[in-house]
mmCIF file of the C-alpha atoms, coordinates in Angstrom:
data_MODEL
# 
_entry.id   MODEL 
# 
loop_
_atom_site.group_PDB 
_atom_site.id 
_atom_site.type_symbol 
_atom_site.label_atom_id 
_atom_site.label_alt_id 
_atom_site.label_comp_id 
_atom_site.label_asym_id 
_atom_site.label_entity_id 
_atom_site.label_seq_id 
_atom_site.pdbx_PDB_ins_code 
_atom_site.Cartn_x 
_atom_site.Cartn_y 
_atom_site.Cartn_z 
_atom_site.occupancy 
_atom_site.B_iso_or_equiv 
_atom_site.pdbx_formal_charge 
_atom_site.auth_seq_id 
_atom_site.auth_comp_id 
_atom_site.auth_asym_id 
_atom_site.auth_atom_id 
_atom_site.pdbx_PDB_model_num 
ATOM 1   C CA . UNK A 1 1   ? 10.432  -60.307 -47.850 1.00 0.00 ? 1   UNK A CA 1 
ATOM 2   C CA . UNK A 1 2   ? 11.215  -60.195 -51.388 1.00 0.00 ? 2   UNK A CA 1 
ATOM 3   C CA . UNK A 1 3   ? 10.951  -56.939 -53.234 1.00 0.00 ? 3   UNK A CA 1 
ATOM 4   C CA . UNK A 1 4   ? 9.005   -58.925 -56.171 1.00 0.00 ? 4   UNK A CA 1 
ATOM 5   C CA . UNK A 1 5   ? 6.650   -60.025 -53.663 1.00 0.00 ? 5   UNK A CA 1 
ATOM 6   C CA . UNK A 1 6   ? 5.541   -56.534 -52.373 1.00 0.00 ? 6   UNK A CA 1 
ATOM 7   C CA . UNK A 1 7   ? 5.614   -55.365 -56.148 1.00 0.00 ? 7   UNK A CA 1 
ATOM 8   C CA . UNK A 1 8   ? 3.461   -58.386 -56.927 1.00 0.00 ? 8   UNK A CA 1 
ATOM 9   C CA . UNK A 1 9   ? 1.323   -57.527 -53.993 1.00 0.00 ? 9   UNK A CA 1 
ATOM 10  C CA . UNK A 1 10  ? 0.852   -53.569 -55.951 1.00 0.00 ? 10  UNK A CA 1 
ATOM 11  C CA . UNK A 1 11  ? -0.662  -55.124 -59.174 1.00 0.00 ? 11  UNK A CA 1 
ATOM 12  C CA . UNK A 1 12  ? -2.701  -57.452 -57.141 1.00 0.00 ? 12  UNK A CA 1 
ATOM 13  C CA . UNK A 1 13  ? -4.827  -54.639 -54.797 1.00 0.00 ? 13  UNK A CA 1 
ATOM 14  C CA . UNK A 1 14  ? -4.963  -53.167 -58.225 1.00 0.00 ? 14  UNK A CA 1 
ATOM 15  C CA . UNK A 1 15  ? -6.329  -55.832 -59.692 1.00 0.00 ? 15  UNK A CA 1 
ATOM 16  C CA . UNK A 1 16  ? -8.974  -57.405 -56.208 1.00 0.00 ? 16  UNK A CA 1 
ATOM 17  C CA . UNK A 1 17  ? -10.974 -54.006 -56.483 1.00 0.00 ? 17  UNK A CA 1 
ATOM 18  C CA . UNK A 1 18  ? -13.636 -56.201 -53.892 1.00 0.00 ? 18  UNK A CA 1 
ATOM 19  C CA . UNK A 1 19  ? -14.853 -55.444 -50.902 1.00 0.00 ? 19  UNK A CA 1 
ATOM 20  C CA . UNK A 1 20  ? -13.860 -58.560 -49.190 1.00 0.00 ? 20  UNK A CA 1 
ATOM 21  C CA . UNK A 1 21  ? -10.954 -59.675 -47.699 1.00 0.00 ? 21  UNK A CA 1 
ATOM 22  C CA . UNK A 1 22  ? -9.358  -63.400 -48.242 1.00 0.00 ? 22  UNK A CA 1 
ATOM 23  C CA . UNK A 1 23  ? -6.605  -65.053 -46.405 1.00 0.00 ? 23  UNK A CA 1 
ATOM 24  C CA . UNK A 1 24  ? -3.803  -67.481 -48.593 1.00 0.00 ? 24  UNK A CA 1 
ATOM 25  C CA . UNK A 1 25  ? -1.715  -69.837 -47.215 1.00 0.00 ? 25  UNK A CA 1 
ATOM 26  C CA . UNK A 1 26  ? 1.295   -71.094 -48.731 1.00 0.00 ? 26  UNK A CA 1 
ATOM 27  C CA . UNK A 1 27  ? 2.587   -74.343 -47.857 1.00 0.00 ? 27  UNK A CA 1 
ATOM 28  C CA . UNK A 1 28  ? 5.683   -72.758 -45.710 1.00 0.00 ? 28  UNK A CA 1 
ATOM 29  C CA . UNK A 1 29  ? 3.229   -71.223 -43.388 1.00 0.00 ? 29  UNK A CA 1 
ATOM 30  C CA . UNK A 1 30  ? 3.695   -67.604 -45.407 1.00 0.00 ? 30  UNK A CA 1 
ATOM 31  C CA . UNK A 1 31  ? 0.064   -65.970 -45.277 1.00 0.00 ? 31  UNK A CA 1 
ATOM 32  C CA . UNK A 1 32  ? -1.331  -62.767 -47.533 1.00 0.00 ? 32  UNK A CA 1 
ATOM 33  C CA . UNK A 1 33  ? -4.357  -61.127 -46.462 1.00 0.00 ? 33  UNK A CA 1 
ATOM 34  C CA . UNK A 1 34  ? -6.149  -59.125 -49.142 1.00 0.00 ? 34  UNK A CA 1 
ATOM 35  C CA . UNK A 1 35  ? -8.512  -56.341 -47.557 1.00 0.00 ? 35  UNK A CA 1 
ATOM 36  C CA . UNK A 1 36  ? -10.248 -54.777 -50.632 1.00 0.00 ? 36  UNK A CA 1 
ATOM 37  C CA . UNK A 1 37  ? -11.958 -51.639 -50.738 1.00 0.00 ? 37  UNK A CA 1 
ATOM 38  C CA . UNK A 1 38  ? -13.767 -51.606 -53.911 1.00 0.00 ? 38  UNK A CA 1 
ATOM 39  C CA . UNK A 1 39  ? -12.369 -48.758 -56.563 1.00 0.00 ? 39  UNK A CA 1 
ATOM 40  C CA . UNK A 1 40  ? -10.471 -47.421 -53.698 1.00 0.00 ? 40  UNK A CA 1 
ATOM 41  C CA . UNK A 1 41  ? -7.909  -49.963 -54.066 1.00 0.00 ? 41  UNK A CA 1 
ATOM 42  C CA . UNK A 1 42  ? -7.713  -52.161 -50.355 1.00 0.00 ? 42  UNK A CA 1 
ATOM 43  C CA . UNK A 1 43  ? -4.433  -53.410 -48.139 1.00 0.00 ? 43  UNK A CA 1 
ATOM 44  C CA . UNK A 1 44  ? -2.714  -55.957 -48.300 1.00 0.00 ? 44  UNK A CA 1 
ATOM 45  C CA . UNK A 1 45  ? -0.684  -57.747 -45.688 1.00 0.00 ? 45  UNK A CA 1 
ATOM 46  C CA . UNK A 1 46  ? 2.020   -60.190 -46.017 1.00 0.00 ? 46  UNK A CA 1 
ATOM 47  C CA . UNK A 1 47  ? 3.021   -63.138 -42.531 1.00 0.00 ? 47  UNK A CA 1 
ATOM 48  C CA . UNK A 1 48  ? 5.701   -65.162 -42.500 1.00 0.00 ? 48  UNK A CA 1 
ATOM 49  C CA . UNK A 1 49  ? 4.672   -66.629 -39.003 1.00 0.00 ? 49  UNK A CA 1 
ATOM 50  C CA . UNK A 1 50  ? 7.873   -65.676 -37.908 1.00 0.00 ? 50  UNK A CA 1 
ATOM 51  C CA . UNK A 1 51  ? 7.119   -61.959 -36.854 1.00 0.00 ? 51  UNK A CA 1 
ATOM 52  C CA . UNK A 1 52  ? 7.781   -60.424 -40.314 1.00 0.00 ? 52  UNK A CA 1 
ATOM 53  C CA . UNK A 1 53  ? 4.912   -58.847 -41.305 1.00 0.00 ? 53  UNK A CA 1 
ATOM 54  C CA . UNK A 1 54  ? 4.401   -56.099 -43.947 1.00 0.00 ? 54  UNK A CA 1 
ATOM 55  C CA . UNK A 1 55  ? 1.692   -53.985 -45.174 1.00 0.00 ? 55  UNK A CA 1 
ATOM 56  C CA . UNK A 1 56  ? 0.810   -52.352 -48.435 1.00 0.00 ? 56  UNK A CA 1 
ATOM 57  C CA . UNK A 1 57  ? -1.832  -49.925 -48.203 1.00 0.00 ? 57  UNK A CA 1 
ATOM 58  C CA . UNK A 1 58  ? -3.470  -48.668 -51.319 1.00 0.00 ? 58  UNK A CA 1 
ATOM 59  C CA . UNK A 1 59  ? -6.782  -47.730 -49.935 1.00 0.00 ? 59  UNK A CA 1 
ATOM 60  C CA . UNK A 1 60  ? -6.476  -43.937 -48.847 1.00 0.00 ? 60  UNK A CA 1 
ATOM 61  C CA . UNK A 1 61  ? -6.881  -42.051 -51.533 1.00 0.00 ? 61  UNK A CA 1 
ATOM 62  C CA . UNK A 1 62  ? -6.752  -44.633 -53.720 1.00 0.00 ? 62  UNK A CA 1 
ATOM 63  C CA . UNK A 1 63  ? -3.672  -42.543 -55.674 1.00 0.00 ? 63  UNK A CA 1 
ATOM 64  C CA . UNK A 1 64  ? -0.929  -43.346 -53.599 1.00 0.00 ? 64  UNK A CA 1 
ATOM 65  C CA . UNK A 1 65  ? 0.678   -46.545 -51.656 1.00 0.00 ? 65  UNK A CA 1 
ATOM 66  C CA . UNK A 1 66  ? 2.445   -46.685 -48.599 1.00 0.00 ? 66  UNK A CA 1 
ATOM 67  C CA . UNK A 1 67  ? 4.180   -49.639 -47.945 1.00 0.00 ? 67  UNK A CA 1 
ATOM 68  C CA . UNK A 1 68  ? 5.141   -50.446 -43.510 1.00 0.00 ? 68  UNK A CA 1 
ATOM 69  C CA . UNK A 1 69  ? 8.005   -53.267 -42.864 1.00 0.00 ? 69  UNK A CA 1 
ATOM 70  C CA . UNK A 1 70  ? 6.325   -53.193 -40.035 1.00 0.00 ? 70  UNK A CA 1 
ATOM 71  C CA . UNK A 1 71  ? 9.786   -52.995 -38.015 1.00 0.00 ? 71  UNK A CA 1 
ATOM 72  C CA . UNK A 1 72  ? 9.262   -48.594 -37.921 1.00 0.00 ? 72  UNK A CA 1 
ATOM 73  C CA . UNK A 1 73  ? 10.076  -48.206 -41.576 1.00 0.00 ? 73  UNK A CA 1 
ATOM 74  C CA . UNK A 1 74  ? 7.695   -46.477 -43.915 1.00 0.00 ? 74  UNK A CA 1 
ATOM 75  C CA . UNK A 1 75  ? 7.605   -45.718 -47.993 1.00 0.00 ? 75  UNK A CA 1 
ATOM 76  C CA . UNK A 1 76  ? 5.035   -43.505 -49.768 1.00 0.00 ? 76  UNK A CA 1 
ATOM 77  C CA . UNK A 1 77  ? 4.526   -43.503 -53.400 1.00 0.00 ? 77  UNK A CA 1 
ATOM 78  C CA . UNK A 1 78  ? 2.316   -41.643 -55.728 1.00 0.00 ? 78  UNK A CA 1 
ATOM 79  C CA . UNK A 1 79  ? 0.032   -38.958 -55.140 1.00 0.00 ? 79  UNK A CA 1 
ATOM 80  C CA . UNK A 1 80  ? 2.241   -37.612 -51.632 1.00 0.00 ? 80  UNK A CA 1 
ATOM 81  C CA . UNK A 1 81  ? 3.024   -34.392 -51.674 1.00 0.00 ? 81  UNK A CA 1 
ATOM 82  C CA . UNK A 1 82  ? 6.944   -33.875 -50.339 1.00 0.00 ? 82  UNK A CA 1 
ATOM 83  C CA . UNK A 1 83  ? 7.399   -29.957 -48.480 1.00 0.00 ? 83  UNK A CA 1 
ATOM 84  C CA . UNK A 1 84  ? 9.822   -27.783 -48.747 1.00 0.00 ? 84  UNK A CA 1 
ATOM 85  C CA . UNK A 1 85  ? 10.616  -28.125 -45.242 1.00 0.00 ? 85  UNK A CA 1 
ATOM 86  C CA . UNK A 1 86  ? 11.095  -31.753 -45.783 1.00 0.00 ? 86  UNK A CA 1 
ATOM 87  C CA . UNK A 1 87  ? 13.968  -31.407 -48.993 1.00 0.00 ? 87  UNK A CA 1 
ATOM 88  C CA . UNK A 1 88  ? 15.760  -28.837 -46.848 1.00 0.00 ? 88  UNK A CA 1 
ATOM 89  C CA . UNK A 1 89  ? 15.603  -26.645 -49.617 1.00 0.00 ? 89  UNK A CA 1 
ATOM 90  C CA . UNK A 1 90  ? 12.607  -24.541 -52.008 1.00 0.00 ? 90  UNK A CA 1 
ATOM 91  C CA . UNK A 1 91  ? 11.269  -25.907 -54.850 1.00 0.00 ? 91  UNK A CA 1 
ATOM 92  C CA . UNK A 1 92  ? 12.977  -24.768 -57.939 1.00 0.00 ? 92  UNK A CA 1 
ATOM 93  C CA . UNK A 1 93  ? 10.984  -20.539 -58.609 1.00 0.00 ? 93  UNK A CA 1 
ATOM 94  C CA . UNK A 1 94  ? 8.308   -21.317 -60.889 1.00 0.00 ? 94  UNK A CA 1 
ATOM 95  C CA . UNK A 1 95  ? 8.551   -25.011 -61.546 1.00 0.00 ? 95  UNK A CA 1 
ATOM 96  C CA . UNK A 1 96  ? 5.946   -27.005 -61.537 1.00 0.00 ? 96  UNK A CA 1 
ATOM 97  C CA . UNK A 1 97  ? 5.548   -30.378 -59.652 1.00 0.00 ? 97  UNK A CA 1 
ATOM 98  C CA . UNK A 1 98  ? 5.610   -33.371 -61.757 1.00 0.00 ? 98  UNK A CA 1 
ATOM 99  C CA . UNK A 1 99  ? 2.832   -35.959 -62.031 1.00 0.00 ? 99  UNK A CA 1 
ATOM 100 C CA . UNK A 1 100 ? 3.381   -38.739 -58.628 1.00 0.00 ? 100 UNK A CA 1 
ATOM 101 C CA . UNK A 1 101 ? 7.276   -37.093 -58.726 1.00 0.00 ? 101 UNK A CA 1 
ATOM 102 C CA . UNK A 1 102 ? 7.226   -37.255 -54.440 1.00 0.00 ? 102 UNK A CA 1 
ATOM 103 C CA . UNK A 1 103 ? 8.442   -40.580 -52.812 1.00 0.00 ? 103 UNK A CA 1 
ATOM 104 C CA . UNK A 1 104 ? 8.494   -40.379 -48.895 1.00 0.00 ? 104 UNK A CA 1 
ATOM 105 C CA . UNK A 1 105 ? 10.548  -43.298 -47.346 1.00 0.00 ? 105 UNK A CA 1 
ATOM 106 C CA . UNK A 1 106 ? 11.213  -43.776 -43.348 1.00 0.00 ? 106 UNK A CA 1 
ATOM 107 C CA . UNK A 1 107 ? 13.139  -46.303 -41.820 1.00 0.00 ? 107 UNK A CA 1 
ATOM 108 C CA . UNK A 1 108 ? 14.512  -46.732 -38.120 1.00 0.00 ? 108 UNK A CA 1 
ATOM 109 C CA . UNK A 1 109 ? 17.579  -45.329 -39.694 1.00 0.00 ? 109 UNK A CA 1 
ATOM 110 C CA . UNK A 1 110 ? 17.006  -42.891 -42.228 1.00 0.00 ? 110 UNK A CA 1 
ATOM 111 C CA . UNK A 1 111 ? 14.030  -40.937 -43.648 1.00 0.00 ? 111 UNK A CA 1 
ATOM 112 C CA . UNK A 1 112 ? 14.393  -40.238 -47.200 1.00 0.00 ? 112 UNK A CA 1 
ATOM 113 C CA . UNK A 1 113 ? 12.294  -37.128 -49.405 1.00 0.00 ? 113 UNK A CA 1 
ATOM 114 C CA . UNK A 1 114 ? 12.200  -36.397 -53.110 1.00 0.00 ? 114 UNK A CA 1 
ATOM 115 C CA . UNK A 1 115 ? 10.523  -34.368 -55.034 1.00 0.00 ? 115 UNK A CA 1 
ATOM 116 C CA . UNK A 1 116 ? 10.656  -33.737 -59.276 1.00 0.00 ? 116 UNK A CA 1 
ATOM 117 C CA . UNK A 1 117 ? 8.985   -30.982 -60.379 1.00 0.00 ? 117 UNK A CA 1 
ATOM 118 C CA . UNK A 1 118 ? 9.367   -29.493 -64.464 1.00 0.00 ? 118 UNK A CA 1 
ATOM 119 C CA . UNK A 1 119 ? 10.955  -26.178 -65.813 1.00 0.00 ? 119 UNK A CA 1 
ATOM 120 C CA . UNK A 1 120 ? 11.838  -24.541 -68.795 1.00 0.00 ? 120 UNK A CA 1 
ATOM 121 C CA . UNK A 1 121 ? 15.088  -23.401 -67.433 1.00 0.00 ? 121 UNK A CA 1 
ATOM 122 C CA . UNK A 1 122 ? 18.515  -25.142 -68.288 1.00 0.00 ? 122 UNK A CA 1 
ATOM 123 C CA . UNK A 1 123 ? 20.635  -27.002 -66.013 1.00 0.00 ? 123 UNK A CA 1 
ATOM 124 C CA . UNK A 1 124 ? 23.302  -24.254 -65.848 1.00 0.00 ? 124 UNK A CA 1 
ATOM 125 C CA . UNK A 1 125 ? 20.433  -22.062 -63.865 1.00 0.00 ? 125 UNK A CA 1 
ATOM 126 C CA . UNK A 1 126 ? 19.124  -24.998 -61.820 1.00 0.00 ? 126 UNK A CA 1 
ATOM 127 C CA . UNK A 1 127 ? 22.613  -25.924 -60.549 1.00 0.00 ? 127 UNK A CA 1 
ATOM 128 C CA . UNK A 1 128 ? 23.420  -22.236 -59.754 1.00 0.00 ? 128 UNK A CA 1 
ATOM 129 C CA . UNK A 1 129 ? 20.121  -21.885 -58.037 1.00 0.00 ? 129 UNK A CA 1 
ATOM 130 C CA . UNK A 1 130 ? 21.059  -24.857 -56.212 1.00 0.00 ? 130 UNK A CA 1 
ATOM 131 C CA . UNK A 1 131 ? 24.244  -24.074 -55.617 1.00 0.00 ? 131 UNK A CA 1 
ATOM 132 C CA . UNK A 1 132 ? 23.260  -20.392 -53.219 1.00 0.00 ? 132 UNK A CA 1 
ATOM 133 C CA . UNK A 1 133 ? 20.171  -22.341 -51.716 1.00 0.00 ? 133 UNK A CA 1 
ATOM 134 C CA . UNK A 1 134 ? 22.418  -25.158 -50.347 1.00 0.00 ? 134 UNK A CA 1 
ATOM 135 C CA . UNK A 1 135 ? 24.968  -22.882 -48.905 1.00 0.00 ? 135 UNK A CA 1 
ATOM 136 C CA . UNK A 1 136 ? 21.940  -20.534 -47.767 1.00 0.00 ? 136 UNK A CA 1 
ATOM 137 C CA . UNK A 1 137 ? 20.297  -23.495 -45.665 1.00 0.00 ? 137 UNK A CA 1 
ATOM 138 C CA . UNK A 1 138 ? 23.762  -24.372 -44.522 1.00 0.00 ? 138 UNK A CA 1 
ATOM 139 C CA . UNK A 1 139 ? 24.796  -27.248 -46.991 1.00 0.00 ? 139 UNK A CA 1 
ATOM 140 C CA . UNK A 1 140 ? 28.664  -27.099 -47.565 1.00 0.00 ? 140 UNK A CA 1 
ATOM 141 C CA . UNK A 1 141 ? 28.770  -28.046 -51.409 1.00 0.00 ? 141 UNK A CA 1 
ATOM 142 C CA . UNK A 1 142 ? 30.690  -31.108 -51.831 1.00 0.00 ? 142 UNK A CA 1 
ATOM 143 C CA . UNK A 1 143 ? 30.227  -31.717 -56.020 1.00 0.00 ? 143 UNK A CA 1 
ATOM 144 C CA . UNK A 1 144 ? 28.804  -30.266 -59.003 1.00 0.00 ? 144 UNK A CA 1 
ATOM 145 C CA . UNK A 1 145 ? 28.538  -30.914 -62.748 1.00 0.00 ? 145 UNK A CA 1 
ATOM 146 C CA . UNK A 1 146 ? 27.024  -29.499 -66.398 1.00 0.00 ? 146 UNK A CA 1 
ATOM 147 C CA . UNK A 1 147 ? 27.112  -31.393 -69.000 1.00 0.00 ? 147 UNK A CA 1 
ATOM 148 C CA . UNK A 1 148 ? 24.531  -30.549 -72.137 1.00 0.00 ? 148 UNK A CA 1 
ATOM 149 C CA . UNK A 1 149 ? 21.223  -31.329 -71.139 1.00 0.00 ? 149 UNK A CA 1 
ATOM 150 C CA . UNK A 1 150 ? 22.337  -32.630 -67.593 1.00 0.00 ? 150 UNK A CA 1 
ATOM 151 C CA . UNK A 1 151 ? 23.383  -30.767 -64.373 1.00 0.00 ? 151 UNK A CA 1 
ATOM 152 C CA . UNK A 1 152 ? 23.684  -32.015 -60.838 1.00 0.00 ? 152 UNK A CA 1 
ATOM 153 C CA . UNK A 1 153 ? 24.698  -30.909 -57.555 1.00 0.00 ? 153 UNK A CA 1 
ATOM 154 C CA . UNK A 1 154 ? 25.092  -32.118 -54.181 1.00 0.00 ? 154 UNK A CA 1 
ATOM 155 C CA . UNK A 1 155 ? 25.869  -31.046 -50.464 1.00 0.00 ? 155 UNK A CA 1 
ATOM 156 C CA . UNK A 1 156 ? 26.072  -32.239 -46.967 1.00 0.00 ? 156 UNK A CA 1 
ATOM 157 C CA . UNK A 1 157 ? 25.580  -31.140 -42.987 1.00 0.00 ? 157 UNK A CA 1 
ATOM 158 C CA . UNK A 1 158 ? 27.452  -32.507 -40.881 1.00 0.00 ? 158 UNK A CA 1 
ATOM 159 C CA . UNK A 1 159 ? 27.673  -36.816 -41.312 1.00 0.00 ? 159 UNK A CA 1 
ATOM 160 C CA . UNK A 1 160 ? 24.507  -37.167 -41.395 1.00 0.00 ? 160 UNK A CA 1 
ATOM 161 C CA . UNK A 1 161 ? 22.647  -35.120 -44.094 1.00 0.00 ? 161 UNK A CA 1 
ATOM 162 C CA . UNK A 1 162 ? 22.472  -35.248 -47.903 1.00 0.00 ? 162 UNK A CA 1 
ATOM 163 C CA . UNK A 1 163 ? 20.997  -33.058 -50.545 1.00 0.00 ? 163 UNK A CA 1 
ATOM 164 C CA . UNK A 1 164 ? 20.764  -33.127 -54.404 1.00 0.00 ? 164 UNK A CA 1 
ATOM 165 C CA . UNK A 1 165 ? 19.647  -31.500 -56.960 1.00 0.00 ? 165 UNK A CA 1 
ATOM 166 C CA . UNK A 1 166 ? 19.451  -32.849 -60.420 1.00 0.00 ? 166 UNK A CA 1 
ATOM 167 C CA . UNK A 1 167 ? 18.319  -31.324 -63.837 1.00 0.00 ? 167 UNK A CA 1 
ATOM 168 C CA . UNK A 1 168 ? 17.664  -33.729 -66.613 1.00 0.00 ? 168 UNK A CA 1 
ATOM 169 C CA . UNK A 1 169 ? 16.078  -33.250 -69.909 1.00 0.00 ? 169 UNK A CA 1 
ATOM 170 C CA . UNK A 1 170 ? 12.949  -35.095 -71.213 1.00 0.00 ? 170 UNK A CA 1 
ATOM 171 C CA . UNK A 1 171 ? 12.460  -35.456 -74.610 1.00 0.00 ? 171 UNK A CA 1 
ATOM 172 C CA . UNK A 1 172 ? 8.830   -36.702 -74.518 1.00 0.00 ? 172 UNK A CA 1 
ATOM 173 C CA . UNK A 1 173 ? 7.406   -34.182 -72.886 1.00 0.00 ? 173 UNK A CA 1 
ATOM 174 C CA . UNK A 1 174 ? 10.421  -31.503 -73.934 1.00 0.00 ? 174 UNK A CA 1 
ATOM 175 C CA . UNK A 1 175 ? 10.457  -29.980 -70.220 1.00 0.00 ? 175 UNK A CA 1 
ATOM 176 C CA . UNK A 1 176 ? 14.048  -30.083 -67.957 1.00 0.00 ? 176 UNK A CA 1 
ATOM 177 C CA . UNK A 1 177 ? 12.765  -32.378 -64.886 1.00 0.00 ? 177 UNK A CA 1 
ATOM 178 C CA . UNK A 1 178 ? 14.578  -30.874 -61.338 1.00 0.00 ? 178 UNK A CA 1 
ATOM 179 C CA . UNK A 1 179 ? 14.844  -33.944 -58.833 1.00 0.00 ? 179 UNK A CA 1 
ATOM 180 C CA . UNK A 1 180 ? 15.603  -33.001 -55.966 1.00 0.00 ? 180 UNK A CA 1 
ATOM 181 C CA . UNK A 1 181 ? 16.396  -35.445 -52.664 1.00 0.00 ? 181 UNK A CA 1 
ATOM 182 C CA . UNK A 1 182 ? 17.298  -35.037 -49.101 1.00 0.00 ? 182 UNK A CA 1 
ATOM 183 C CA . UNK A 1 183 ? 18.151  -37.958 -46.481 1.00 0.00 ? 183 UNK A CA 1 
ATOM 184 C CA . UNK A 1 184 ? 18.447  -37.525 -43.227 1.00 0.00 ? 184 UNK A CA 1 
ATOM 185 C CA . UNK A 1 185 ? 20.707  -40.578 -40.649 1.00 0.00 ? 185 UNK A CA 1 
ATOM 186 C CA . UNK A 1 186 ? 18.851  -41.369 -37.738 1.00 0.00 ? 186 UNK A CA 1 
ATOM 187 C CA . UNK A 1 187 ? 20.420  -40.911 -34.833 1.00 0.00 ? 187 UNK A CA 1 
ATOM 188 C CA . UNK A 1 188 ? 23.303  -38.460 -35.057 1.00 0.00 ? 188 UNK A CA 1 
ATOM 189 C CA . UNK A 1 189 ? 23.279  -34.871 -34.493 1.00 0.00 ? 189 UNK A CA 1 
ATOM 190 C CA . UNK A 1 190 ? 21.197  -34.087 -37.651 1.00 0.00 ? 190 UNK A CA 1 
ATOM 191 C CA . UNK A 1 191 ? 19.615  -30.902 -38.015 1.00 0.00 ? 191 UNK A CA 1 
ATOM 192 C CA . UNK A 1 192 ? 16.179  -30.069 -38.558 1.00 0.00 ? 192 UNK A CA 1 
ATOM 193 C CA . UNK A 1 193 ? 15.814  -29.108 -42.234 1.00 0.00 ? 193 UNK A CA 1 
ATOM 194 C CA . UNK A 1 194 ? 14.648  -25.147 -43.359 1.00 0.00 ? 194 UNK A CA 1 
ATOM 195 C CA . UNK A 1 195 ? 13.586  -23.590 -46.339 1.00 0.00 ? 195 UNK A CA 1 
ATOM 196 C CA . UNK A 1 196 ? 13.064  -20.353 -47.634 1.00 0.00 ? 196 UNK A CA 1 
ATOM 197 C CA . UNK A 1 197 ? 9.100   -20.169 -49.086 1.00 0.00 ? 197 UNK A CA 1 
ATOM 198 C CA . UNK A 1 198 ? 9.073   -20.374 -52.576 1.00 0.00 ? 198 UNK A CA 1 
ATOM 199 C CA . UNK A 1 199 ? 8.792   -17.296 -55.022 1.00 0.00 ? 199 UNK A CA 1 
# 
C-alpha cells in the first residue's frame, strides 16, 4: 500500500477522535476501517481483499503510532522509548533524550532502533565517545568524519550489523542533537546487542 495512504490514514485517526468505528469501500474493493477511541486517538485498518492488510494503531497511549504490514513487520513512532540494549551502544553521558527522537521498526528481515537525544558537547567529543564505545561493544569502525558543526561515525559486526552515531547542530533550539541508529539483518549470525549502563 502506498506510503501516502498510511500517512493519510495518521492525520485521519487524528482527526475521527469518535468512539465509533465505520467501514469505506472504494470502488476496487479496497476497504478502511476506522476504530476510534475518543481523545485517545483509535486504529485504523486498511484491505485490499487480496490479503494485504495493514494497521495503524494510534490508540495506546495516544502519543505514539505503530504501524503492522501485517506480513511480521512492525514501525513505532513517537512517544517509544529505544534502550540501550537495543542501539548496541549507551546513550551519549549526560545527554538528554529528545522530544519523540525513538523510532522502532521490525520487519521479517531487519529490525531497525534510533534514538536522538541533545548535548552541549561538540561533535569532536561525540565522535570520540563513539568511536571507544563501538570498538568496546565489538564494532570494527569502518568511517568517520568532523566537519564544523557536524560529526559522524559508523561501524559494523560481522555482515549483518550496523551502528551510527551522528552529531548535528540545531540552531533553533542551539543544542548538538546525537542520533544514534543500529540495524540488525535477520537471519544471519547476528549478535545480540550490549551496552555498558549509562553514566
Amino acid at each position: 500500500m502506498k506510503k501516502g495512504f498510511l500517512l493519510a490514514g495518521v492525520a485521519l485517526i487524528a482527526l475521527y477522535g469518535c468512539k465509533h468505528e465505520d467501514t469505506f469501500t472504494d470502488a476496487n474493493g479496497n476497504k478502511v476501517t476506522v476504530d476510534g477511541n475518543g481523545a485517545n486517538g483509535g486504529k485504523m485498518t486498511f484491505d485490499d481483499g487480496k490479503g494485504g492488510k495493514t494497521t495503524i494503531d494510534a490508540s495506546g497511549d495516544g502519543k505514539s503510532v505503530t504501524i503492522d504490514d501485517g506480513k511480521g513487520g512492525k514501525s513505532t513512532m513517537g512517544a517509544t522509548t529505544v534502550t540501550e540494549a537495543e542501539l548496541g551502544v549507551p546513550y551519549y553521558p549526560g545527554s538528554k533524550a529528545a522530544d519523540n527522537g525513538d523510532l522502532k521498526m521490525d520487519s521479517a528481515d531487519t529490525s531497525s532502533y534510533t534514538s536522538i537525544h541533545d548535548t552541549s558537547d561538540g561533535p569532536q567529543k561525540v565522535v570520540d565517545f563513539y568511536k571507544a564505545e563501538f570498538e568496546k561493544a565489538g564494532f570494527k569502525v569502518a568511517g568517520s568524519m568532523v566537519s564544523g558543526e557536524i560529526g559522524t561515525i559508523s561501524g559494523t559486526k560481522g555482515e549483518n550489523e550496523q551502528v551510527s552515531a551522528t552529531c548535528t547542530h540545531d540552531k533553533d533550539k542551539n543544542v548538538n542533537k546525537v542520533m544514534i541508529s543500529h540495524t540488525t539483518k535477520k537471519g544471519g549470525a547476528a549478535s545480540t546487542p550490549s551496552a555498558s549502563p549509562s553514566p
